[in-house]
N, C-alpha and C positions, 0 to 999 in steps of 0.2 A: 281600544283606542289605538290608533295609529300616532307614533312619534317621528315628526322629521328626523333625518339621518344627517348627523354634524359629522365628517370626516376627519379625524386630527392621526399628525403622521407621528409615531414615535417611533426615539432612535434607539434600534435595534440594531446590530451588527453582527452582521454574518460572513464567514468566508465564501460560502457556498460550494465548500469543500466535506467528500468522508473521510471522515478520520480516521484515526486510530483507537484503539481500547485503551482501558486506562485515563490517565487523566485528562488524556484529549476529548474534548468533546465533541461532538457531533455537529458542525454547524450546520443549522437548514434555515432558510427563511417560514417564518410561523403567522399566520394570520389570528389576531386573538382579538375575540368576541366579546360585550361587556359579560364581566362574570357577576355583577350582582346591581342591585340597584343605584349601587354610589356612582355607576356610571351614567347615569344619566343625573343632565344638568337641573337645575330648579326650574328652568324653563319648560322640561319636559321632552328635551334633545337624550339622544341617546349618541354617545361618542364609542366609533367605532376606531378602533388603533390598528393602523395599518404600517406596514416595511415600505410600500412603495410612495415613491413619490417623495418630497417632501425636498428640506433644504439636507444636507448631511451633518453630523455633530461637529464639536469644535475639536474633538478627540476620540480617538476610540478607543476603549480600554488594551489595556497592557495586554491580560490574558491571549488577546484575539491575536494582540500585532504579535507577540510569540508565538503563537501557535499558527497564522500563519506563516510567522519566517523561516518556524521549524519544516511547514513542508514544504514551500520552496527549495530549503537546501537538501530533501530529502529526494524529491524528486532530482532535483541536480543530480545528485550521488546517485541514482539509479542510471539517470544516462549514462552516465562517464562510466559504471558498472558493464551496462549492455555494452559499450562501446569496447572496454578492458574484453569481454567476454566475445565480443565477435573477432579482437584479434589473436586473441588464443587460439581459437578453433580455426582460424586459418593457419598455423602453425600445429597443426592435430590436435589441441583439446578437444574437451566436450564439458557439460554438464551434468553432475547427475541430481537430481529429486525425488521425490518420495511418492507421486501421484498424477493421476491425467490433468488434474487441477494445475498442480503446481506449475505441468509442461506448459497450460496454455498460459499460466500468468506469465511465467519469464519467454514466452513467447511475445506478451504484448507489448514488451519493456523496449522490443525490437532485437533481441537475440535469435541468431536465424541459423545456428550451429548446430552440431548433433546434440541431442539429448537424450539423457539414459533415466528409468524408474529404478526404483528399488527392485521392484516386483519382477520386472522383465530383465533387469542385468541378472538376479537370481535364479531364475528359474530357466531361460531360455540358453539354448545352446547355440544355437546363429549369435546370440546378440552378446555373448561370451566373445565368440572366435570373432566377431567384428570391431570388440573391445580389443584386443592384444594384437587386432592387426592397421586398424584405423587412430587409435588412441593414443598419443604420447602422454596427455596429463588428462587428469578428470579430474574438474571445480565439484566440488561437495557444496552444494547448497540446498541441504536437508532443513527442519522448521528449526526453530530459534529456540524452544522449548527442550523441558529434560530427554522427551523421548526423543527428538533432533537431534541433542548432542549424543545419545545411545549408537545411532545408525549411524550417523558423520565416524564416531571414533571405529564403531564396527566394521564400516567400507573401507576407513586409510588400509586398515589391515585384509582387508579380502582385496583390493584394487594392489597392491604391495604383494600378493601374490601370484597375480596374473600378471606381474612386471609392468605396470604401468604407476607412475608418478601420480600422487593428489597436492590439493590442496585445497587448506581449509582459511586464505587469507580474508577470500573475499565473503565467507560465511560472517568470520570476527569479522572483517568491518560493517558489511549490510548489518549485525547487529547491536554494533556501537554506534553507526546512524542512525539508528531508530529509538536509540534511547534505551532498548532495554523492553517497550512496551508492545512493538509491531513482533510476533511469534510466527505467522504459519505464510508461508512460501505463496500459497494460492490466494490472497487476500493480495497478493503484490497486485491484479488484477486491476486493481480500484486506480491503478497508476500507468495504466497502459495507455498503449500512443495515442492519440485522438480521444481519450477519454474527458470527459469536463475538466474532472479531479489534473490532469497531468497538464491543461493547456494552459 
């Protein structure tokens, strides 16, 4: 038997934002199908719940309006970061991270200064001599995680003996803005320039 299709809109609310790990959730818009027979009416309508369309609620829950006002102000503090962080490096800083990942995430952020790996300030002898000749400070923004702070505290002391200045302000604050739940440097990616997430 075929049942005509009743459409009824329900209020779902979503950022339409990725989040973070942890207690933020994931918001996505979800299409959801009857799941058992209580959805259909006595008349023999089946009600399909859809996101689209409809009037909007009289309120959205609390969770959401937090969680989106957490990443608006998180994105904020990223600009004004990239922005701290392009005028460093017109005054000789640079960057350093831990991975090709990481370069291209604080690359999306709009930071367009040198940056240095873990990998290649260690191993490479150009990228030493261009350190102690191009560098006056180098930002540590290694992951947010235990192994992050291992290398962060590891580099002030290798970067300290190639005579050049670090700092680790703008690590602590990227991770007193995030709350404690945003960890790994290449995930910044989800908040780069033109991305959904960042508009």
């Amino acid at each position: 038997m075929v049942y005509p299709v009743v459409l009824q809109t329900e209020a779902i609310i979503t950022t339409g934002r990725m989040n973070w790990v942890g207690p933020y959730k994931e918001a996505r818009q979800r299409r959801r199908e009857p799941r058992d027979e209580s959805d259909r009416s006595e008349a023999g309508h089946i009600t399909v719940r859809s996101t689209a369309g409809g009037r909007p609620p009289a309120l959205r829950p609390a969770d959401e309006q937090r969680e989106e006002r957490r990443f608006r102000e998180f994105a904020s503090f990223l600009r004004d970061l990239a922005k701290e962080l392009n005028d460093l490096s017109a005054e000789g800083g640079a960057v350093l991270v831990e991975g090709k990942r990481d370069v291209t995430a604080v690359r999306g952020l709009g930071y367009s200064g040198p940056i240095f790996t873990v990998s290649i300030l260690t191993s490479s002898v150009a990228a030493r001599e261009r350190l102690r000749r191009d560098v006056s400070k180098m930002v540590i923004l290694t992951d947010l995680d235990s192994e992050g702070r291992r290398l962060a505290a590891r580099y002030v002391k290798f970067l300290s003996q190639e005579g050049v200045s670090s700092s680790l302000a703008q690590r602590r604050r990227l991770s007193k803005a995030s709350r404690g739940v945003f960890l790994h440097i290449e995930n910044l990616g989800r908040f780069a320039l033109g991305a959904p997430e960042f508009a």
